[in-house]
C-alpha positions, 0 to 999 in steps of 0.5 A: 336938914334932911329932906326926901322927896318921892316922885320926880315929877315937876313938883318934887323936881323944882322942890329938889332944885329950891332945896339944894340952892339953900344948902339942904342935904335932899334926895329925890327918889324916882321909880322910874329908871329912865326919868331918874336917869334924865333927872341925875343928868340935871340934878346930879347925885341927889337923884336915884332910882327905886320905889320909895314904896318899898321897906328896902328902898326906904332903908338903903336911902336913909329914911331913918336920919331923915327931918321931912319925907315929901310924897309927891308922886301922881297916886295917892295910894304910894304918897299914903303909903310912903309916908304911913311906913316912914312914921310907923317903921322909921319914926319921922315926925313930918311927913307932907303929902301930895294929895291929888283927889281931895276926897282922900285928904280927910284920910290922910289927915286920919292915918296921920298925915301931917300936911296935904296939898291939893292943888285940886282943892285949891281951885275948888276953894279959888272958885268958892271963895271969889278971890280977886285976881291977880292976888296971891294965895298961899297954898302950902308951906314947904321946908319949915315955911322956907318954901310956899307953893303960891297961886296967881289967877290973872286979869286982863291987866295982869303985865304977863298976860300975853307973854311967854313963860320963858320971858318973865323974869321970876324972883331968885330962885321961883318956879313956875310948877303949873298952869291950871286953863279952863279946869285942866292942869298943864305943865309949864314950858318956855314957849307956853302963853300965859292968858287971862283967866289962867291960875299960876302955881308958884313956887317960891321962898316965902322972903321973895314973895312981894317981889312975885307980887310985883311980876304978876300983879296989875 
């Protein structure tokens, strides 16, 4: 399977690092020269620079024989843009968008957008709902259902509370893509603290979620 990703953020890179570990042709396009530099030094030739809003771009990079397009850049309005123009010009059949203002996702959905995620929209349903902590919640099947995007707010009893993120040992080939403290997202490190209360977004092959069930849960 083919799979282009835009946006060479922490999603579309762990994305990119998980496809290629299961045998996926991928690409990742990043707009920015010097991010997409530093990106190829980890990922190699998988990584190249351009904007993936561009019809020229979209073309030399292949959308056509592309299986999935993955918008996952930081606006809303080049993740619509990006996946309108690889149905409407290139005839994909499945595009996954980042969504990261939900008042857009009814949009999407309306222009034809075949999945949204929100990380926003998950804490507001986290909180509507009352989920139990330390449970894990699916968020978004990526990949066919290869892939699942997972979420985990912790308890006091949770055994990585108090540890940094650099001394748990995840599952296969799991990441870590987000912290969410206090209404506020935060990008994970080595050194960074895990505390009661935090939401963890994950992610992981859908196989090895028990096994994530068992780092993370009391």
């Amino acid at each position: 399977m083919y799979v282009i990703i835009i946006g060479g953020g922490n999603v579309g890179y762990y994305l990119t690092k998980d496809l290629v570990g299961a045998g996926h042709e991928v690409l990742l396009l990043e707009k920015e020269r010097a991010r997409a530099q530093r990106l190829a030094e980890d990922l190699g030739e998988v990584v190249q620079q351009g904007d993936g809003c561009e019809a020229r771009v979209m073309e030399e990079m292949g959308f056509a024989r592309a299986d999935v397009i993955v918008a996952a850049t930081g606006e809303d309005e080049d993740n619509l843009i990006v996946c309108q123009m690889a149905k409407q010009r290139f005839g994909i059949t499945r595009t996954i968008a980042r969504v990261n203002s939900p008042a857009n996702e009814a949009l999407f959905a309306q222009l034809g957008i075949d999945t949204t995620v929100s990380a926003t929209r998950l804490i507001f349903n986290l909180i509507e709902q009352e989920i139990e902590v330390d449970h894990l919640i699916p968020v978004a099947a990526l990949a066919r259902g290869h892939l699942e995007i997972v979420s985990i707010e912790l308890s006091d009893q949770s055994p990585v509370v108090g540890r940094s993120i650099g001394e748990i040992a995840l599952p296969g080939d799991a990441h870590i893509i987000a912290i969410l403290r206090n209404d506020k997202g935060m990008l994970p490190s080595p050194n960074a603290i895990l505390q009661v209360g935090d939401t963890v977004l994950t992610l992981v092959q859908q196989d090895q979620e028990p096994d994530l069930h068992g780092v993370f849960a009391a």
